[in-house]
C-alpha positions as CSV (number, residue, x, y, z in Angstrom):
1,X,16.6,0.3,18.9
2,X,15.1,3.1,17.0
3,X,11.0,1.9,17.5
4,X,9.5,0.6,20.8
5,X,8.2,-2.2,21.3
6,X,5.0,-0.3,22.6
7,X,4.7,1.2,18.8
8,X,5.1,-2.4,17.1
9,X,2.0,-3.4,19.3
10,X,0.4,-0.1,18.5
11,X,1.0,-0.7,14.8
12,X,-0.4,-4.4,14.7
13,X,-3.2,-3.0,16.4
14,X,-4.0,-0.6,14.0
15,X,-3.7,-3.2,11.5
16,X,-5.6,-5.8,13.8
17,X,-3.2,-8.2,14.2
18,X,-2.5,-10.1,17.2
19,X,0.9,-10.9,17.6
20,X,2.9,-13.1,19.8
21,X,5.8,-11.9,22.2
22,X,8.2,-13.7,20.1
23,X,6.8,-12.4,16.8
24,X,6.3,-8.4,18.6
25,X,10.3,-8.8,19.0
26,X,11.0,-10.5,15.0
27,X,9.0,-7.5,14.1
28,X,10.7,-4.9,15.9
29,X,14.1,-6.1,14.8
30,X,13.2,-6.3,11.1
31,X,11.7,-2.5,11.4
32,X,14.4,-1.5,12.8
33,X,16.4,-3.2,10.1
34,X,14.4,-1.1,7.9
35,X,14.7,2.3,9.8
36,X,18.2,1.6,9.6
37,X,18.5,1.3,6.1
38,X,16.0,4.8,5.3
39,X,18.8,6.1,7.3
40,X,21.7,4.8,5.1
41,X,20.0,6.0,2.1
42,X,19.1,9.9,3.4
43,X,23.3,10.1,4.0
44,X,23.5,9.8,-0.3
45,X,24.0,12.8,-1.7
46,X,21.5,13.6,-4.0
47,X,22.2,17.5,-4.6
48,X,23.0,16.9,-8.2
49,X,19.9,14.6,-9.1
50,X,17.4,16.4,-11.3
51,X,13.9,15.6,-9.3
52,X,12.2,12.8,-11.4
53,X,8.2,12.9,-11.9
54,X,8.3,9.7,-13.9
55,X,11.2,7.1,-14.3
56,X,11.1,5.7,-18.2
57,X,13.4,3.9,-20.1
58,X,14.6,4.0,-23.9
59,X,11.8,1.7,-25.2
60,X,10.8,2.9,-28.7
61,X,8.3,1.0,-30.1
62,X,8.5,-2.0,-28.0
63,X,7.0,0.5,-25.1
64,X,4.4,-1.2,-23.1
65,X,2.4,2.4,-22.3
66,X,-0.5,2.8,-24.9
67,X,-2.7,6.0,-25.2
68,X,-5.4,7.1,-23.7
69,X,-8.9,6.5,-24.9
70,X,-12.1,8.1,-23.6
71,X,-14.6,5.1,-22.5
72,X,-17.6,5.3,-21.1
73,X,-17.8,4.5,-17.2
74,X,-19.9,2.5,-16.0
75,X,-23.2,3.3,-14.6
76,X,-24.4,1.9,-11.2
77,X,-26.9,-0.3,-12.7
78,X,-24.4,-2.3,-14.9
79,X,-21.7,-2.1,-11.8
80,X,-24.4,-3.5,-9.2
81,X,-25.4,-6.4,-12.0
82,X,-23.4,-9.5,-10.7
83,X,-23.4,-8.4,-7.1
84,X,-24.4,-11.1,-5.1
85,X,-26.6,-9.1,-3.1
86,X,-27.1,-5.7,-4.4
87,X,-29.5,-2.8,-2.7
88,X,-30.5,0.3,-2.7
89,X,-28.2,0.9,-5.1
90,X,-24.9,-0.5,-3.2
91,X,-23.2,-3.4,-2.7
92,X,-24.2,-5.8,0.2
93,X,-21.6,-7.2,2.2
94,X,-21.0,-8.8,5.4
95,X,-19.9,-7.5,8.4
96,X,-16.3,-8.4,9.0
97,X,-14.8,-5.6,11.9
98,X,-16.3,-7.0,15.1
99,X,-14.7,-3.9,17.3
């Protein structure tokens, strides 16, 4: 196995989950699954591929991309305006990382 079982438990930690032993052990097998496959894929040779900064098809007219228009942004009075609880200029929300 290419990842620990001590760096799944790191990783749901970091992600605060809390995770069963059976669950810690589906987890590891399916990211190793995964690992496995990256591997697979860096062993394609790609010295002939052109580096792509955008990958667009033949669409003509029926593309879905439209131009760009300038539009004004919103200012924080009009974003703060259906807050449920706005103040000093913020949004008010609960607390929800008890750590």
């Amino acid at each position: 196995m290419k990842i620990t079982e001590k760096e799944v438990r790191y990783v749901a930690g970091l992600a605060n989950l809390t995770l069963s032993d059976h669950e810690i052990a589906k987890l590891q097998s399916d990211l190793d699954g995964i690992l496995g496959h990256m591997d697979s894929l860096n062993e394609v040779d790609t010295s002939g591929v052109e580096p792509m900064s955008q990958v667009l098809f033949e669409a003509g007219e029926t593309a879905t991309l439209r131009p760009d228009e300038p539009v004004t942004p919103l200012d924080n009075k009009a974003a703060l305006a259906n807050a449920p609880q706005p103040g000093a200029g913020y949004f008010k929300v609960p607390k929800v990382i008890e750590r």
